[in-house]
NUGUTI-352352 format. One record per residue (C-alpha): residue in one letter; x, y, z. Coordinates in Angstrom, 2 decimals, decimal comma. Example, Ala and Ser with C-alpha at 12.3 -4.5 7.8 and 13.67 -1.06 7.14 Angstrom:
NUGUTI-352352
ATOM | residu | X | Y | Z
ATOM | A | 12,30 | -4,50 | 7,80
ATOM | S | 13,67 | -1,06 | 7,14
//
This chain:
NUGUTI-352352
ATOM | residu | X | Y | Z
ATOM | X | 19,59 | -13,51 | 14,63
ATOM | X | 15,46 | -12,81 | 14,06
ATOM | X | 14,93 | -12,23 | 10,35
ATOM | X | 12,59 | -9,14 | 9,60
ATOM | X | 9,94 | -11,39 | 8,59
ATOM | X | 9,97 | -14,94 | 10,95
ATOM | X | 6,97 | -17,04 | 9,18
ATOM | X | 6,75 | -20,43 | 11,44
ATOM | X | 4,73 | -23,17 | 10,11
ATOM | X | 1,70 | -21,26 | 8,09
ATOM | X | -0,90 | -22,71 | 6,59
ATOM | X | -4,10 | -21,99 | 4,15
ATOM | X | -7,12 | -23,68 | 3,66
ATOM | X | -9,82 | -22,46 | 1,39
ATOM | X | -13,33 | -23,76 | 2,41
ATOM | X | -13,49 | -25,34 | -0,64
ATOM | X | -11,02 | -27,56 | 0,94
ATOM | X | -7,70 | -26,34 | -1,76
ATOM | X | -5,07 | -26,18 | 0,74
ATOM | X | -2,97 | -23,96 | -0,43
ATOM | X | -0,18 | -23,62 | 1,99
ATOM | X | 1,27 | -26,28 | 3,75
ATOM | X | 3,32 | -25,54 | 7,33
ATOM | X | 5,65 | -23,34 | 5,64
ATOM | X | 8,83 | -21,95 | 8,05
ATOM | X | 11,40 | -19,32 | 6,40
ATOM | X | 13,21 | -16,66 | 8,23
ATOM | X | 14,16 | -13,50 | 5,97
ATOM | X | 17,13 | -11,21 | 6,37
ATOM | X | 16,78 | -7,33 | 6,60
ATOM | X | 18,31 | -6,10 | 3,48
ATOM | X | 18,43 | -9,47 | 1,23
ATOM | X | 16,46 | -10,59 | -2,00
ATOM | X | 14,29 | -13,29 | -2,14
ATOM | X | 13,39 | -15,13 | -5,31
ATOM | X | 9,79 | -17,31 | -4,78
ATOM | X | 9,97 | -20,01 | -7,69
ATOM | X | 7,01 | -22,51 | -8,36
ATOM | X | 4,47 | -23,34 | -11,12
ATOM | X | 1,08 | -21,41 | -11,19
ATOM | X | -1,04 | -22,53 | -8,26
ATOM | X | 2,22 | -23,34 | -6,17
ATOM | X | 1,05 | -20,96 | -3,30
ATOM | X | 3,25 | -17,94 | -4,08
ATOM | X | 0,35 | -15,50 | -4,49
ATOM | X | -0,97 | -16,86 | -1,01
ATOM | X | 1,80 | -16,88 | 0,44
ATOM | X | 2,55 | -13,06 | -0,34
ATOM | X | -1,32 | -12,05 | 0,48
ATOM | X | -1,26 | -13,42 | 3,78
ATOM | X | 1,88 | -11,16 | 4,69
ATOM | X | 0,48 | -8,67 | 3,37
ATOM | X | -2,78 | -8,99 | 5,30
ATOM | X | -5,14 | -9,62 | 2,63
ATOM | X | -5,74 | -13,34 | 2,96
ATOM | X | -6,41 | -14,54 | 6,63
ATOM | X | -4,18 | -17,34 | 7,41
ATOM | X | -5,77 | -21,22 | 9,00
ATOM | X | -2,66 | -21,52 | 10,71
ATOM | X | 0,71 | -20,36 | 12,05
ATOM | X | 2,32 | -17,53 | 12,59
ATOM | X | 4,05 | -14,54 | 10,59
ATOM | X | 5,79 | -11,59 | 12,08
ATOM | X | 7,27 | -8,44 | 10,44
ATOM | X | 10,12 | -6,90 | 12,11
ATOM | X | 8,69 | -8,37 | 15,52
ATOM | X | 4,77 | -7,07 | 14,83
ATOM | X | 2,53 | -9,89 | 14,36
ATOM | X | 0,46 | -9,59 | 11,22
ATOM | X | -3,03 | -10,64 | 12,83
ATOM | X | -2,42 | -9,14 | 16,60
ATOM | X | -0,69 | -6,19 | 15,67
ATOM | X | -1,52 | -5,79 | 11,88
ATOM | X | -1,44 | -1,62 | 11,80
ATOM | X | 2,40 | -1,86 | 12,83
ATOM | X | 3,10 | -4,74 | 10,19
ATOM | X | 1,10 | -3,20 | 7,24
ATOM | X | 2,88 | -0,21 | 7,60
ATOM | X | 6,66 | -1,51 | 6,86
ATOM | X | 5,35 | -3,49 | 3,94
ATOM | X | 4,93 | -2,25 | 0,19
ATOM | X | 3,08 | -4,50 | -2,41
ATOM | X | 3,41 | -4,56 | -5,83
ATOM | X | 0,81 | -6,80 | -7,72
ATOM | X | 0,58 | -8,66 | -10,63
ATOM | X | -2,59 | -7,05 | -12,07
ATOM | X | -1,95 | -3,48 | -12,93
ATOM | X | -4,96 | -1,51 | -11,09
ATOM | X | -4,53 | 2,18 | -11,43
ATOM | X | -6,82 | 5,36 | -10,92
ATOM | X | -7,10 | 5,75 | -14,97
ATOM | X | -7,89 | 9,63 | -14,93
ATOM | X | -5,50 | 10,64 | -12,25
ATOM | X | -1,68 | 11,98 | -12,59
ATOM | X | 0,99 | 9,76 | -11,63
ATOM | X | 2,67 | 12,24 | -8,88
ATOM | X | -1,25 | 12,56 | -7,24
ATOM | X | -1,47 | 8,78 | -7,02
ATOM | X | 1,68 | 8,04 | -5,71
ATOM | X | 1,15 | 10,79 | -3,07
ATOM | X | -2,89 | 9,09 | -2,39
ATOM | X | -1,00 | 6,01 | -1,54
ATOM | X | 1,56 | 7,58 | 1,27
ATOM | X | -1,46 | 9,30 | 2,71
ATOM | X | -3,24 | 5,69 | 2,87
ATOM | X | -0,46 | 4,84 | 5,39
ATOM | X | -0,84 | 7,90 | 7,35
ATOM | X | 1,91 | 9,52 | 6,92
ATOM | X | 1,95 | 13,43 | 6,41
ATOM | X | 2,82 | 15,19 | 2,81
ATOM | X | 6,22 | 14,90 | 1,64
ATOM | X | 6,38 | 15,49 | -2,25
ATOM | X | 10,33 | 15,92 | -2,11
ATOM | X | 10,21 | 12,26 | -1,04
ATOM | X | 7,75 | 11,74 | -3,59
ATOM | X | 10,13 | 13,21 | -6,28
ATOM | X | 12,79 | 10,84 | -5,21
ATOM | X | 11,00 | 7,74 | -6,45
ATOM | X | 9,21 | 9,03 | -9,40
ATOM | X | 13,05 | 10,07 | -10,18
ATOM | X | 14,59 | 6,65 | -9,22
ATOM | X | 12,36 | 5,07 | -11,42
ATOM | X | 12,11 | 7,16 | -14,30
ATOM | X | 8,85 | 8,36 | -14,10
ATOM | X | 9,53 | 11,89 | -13,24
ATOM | X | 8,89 | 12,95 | -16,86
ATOM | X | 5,82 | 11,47 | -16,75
ATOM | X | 4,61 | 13,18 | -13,47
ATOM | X | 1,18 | 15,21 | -14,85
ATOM | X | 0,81 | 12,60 | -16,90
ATOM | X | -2,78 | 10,96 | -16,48
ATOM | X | -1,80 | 7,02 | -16,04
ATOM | X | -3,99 | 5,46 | -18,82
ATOM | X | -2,04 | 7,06 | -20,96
ATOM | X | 0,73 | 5,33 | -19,85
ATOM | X | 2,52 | 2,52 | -21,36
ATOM | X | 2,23 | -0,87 | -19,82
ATOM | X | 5,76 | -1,02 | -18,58
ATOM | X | 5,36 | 2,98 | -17,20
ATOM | X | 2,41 | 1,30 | -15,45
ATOM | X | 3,92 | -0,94 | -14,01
ATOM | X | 7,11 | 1,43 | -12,37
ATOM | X | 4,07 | 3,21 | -11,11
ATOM | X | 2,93 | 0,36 | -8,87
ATOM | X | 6,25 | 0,36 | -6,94
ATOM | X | 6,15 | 3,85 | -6,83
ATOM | X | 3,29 | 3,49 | -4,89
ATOM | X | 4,44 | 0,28 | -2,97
ATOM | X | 7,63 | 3,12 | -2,09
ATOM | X | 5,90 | 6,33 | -0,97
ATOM | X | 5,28 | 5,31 | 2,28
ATOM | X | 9,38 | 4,14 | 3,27
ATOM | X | 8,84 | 0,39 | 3,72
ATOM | X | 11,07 | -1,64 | 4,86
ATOM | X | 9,93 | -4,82 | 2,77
ATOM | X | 9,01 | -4,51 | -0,52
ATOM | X | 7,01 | -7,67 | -2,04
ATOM | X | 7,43 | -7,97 | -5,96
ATOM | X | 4,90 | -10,30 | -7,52
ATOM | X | 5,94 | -10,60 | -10,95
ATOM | X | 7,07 | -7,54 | -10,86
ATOM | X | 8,21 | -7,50 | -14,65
ATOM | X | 5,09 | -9,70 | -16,44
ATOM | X | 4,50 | -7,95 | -19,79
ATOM | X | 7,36 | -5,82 | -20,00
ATOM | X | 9,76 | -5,80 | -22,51
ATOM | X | 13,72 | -7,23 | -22,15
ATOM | X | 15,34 | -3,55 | -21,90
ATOM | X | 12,30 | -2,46 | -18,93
ATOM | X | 12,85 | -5,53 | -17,43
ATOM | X | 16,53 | -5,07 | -17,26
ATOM | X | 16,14 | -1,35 | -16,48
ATOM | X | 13,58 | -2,47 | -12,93
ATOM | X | 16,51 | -5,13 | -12,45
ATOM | X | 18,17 | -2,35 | -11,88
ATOM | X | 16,27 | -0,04 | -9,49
ATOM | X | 15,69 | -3,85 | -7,45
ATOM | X | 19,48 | -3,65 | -7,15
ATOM | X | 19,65 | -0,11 | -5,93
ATOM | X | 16,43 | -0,62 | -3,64
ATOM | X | 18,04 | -3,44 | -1,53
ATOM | X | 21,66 | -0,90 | -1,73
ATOM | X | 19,19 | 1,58 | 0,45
ATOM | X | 18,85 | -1,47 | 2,62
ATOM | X | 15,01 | -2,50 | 1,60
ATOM | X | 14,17 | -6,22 | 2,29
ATOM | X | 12,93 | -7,34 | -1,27
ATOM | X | 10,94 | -10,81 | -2,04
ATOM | X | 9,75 | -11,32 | -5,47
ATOM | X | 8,12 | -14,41 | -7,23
ATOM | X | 9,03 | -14,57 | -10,74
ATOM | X | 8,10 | -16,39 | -13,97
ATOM | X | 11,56 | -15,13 | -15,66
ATOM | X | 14,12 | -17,57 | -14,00
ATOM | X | 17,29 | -15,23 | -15,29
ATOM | X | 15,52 | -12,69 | -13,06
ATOM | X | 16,17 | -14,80 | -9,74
ATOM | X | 19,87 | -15,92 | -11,23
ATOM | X | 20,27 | -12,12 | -11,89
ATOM | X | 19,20 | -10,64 | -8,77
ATOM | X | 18,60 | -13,09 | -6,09
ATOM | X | 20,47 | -13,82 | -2,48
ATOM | X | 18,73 | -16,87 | -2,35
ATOM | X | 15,60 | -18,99 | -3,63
ATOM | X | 12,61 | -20,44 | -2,60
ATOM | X | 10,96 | -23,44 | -4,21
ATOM | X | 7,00 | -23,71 | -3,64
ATOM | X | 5,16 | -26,47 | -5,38
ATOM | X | 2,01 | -27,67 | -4,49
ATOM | X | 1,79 | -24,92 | -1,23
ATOM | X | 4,95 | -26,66 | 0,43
ATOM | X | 8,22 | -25,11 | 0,76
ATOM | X | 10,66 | -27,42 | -1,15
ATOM | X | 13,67 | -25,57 | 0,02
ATOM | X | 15,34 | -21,79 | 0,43
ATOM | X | 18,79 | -22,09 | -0,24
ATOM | X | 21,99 | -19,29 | -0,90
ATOM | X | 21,74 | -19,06 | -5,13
ATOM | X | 24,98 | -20,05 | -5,69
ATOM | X | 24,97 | -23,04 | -3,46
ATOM | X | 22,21 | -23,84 | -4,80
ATOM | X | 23,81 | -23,73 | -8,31
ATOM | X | 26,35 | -25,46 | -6,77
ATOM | X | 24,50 | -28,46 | -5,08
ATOM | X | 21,62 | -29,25 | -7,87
ATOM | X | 24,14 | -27,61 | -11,06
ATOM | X | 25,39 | -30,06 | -13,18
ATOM | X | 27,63 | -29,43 | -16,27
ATOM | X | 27,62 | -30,63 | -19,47
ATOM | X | 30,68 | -31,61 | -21,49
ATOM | X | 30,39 | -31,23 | -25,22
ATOM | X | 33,37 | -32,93 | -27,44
ATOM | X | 33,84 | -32,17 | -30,90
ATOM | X | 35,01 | -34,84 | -33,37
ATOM | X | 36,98 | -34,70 | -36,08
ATOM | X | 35,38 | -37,78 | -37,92
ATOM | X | 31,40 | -38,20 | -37,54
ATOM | X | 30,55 | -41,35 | -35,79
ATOM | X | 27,85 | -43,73 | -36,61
ATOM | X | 27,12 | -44,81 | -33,07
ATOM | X | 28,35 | -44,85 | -29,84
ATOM | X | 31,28 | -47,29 | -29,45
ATOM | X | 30,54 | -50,55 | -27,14
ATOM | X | 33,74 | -49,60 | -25,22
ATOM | X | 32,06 | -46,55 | -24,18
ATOM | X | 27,68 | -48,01 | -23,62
ATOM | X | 26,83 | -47,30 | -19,98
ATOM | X | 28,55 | -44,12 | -19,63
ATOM | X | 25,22 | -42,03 | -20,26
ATOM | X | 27,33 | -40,69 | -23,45
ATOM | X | 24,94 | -38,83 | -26,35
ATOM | X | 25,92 | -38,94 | -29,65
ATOM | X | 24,52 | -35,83 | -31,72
ATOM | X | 22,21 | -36,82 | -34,54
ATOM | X | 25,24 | -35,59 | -37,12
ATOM | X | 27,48 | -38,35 | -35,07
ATOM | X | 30,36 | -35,18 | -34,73
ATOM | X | 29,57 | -34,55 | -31,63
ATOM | X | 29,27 | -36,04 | -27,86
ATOM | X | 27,68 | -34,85 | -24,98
ATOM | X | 28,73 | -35,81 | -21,01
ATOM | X | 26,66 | -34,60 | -18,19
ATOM | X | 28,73 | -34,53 | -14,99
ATOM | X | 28,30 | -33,61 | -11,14
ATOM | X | 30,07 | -30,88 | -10,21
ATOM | X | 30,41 | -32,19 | -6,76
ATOM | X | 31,82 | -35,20 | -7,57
ATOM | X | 35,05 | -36,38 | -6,23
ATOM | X | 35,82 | -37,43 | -10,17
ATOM | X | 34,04 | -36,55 | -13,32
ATOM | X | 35,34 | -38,94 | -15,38
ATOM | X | 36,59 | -36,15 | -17,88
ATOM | X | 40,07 | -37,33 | -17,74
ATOM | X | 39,36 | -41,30 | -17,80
ATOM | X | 36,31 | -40,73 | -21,16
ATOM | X | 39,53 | -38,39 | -22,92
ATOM | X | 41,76 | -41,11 | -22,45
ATOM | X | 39,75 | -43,57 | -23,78
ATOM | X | 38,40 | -42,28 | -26,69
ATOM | X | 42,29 | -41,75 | -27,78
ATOM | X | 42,77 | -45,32 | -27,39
ATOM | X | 40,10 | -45,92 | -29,70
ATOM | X | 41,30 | -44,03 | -32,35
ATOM | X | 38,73 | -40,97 | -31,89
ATOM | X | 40,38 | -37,40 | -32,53
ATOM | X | 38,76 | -34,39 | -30,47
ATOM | X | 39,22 | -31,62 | -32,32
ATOM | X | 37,49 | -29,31 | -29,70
ATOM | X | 35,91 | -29,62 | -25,89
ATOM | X | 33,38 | -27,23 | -24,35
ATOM | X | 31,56 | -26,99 | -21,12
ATOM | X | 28,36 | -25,49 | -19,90
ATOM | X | 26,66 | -25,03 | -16,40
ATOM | X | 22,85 | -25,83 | -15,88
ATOM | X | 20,94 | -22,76 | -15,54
ATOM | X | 18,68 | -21,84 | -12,76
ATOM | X | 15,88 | -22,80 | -15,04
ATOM | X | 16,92 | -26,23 | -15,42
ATOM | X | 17,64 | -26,52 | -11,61
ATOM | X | 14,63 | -25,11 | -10,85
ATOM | X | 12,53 | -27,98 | -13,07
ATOM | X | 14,65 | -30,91 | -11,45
ATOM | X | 13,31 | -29,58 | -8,03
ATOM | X | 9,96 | -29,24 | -8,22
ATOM | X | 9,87 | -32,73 | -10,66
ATOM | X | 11,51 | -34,83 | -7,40
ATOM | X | 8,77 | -32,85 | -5,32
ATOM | X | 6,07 | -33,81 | -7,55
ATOM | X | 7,33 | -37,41 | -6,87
ATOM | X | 7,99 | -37,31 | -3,51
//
């Protein structure tokens, strides 16, 4: 099945010679969220701006809902909205009269009631006649997608979408995200917050250095590069590590009370059972055991380090 955005091996090169996209192929879903992940300078930003049509592409292809971006750009730009990661805002102007400048940019005709939907859905109806500089920050920023939303895209393109706001706004946006894609918008995001891409994302991308590491389902993800960590609690403190047990990639805490075990989930055996059994042989009491998944974060880092090396 064609995604609603087919990109087939795009590339950018700046004439200072930075290339900062590398043959990059992805295929995304109608109706699914997208988490971009990389380190600043990864491509992200490029990426986005070339779909968008504001960055002219050296190579390859990109196609939104079957219009090409370069050939047949008006039909593209028009099922896209953009949110950027600078907020840029007409400082004297309400919020209703800029979100209703930006459907008119589009072409489409007046339709405050529509208008009055998102301001509501976002929690900006309040704040309606209210000029924007006197706005805060994270009320900016919900007026940016309420922009990126007057005109009914079908694709909405987060970049950093929650940079600078607080953990309650950030949670709140997680929220209107969630009810966004519910309506059946197509939503891709790059993100500095990694809980936001464990929280919210259908699967992730990994950029570093303009390639496309991998896009993968989250979970499988989680479940492929994951690893857990098995922490056993002593009952006596030991001094070091015993030689029965060197080789095992055992830690001993600095207190000596307790050990940690990092395991492959994957793995036909952990080794749980076997390390139990022989610490009782040797005389060690557990007096507690405790596991705990890697987090996207920590995925995420293991990634682009083996690209780096690559």
């Amino acid at each position: 099945m064609t995604g609603i955005i087919e990109i087939d091996n795009l590339s950018k090169q700046y004439d200072s010679g930075t290339k900062a996209l590398s043959d990059v192929t992805m295929s995304i879903e109608e109706g699914e969220i997208i988490a971009l992940l990389g380190p600043n300078g990864a491509g992200k930003t490029t990426l986005i701006s070339i779909i968008c049509g504001l960055v002219v592409p050296t190579g390859g292809t990109v196609r939104v809902d079957g219009h090409d971006i370069r050939t047949d750009w008006r039909a593209a730009r028009k099922l896209i909205g953009l949110v950027p990661q600078e907020i840029a805002l007409e400082p004297f102007e309400t919020v209703f009269n800029s979100v209703r400048f930006t459907r008119g940019l589009y072409g489409e005709g007046r339709d405050d009631a529509h208008i009055e939907q998102v301001l509501r859905s976002l929690a900006l109806w309040d704040k309606r006649d209210a000029p924007t500089k006197d706005l805060s920050g994270g009320m900016k920023r919900r007026v940016l997608i309420a922009k990126a939303l007057a005109h009914r895209p079908k694709v909405l393109f987060l970049d950093e979408p929650t940079a600078g706001v607080d953990v309650t706004l950030r949670r709140e946006m997680w929220q209107v995200v969630e009810q966004l894609r519910r309506e059946g918008v197509t939503i891709i995001l790059t993100t500095h917050y990694l809980e936001e891409a464990e929280e919210m994302a259908d699967r992730v991308g990994v950029i570093s250095k303009g390639q496309l590491l991998l896009i993968r389902p989250k979970d499988e993800l989680m479940r492929e590069f994951g690893r857990k960590t098995l922490t056993i609690e002593l009952d006596e403190a030991l001094h070091a590590i015993p030689p029965e047990l060197l080789g095992r990639g055992l830690e001993l805490a600095p207190e000596g009370d307790r050990i940690t075990y990092n395991y492959d989930t994957t793995a036909e055996r952990t080794g749980i059972a076997r390390l139990l059994g022989e610490l009782a042989t040797l005389g060690i009491t557990v007096r507690d055991v405790s596991t705990r998944q890697s987090s996207l974060e920590e995925v995420f880092i293991s990634l682009v380090q083996e690209g780096e090396a690559a």
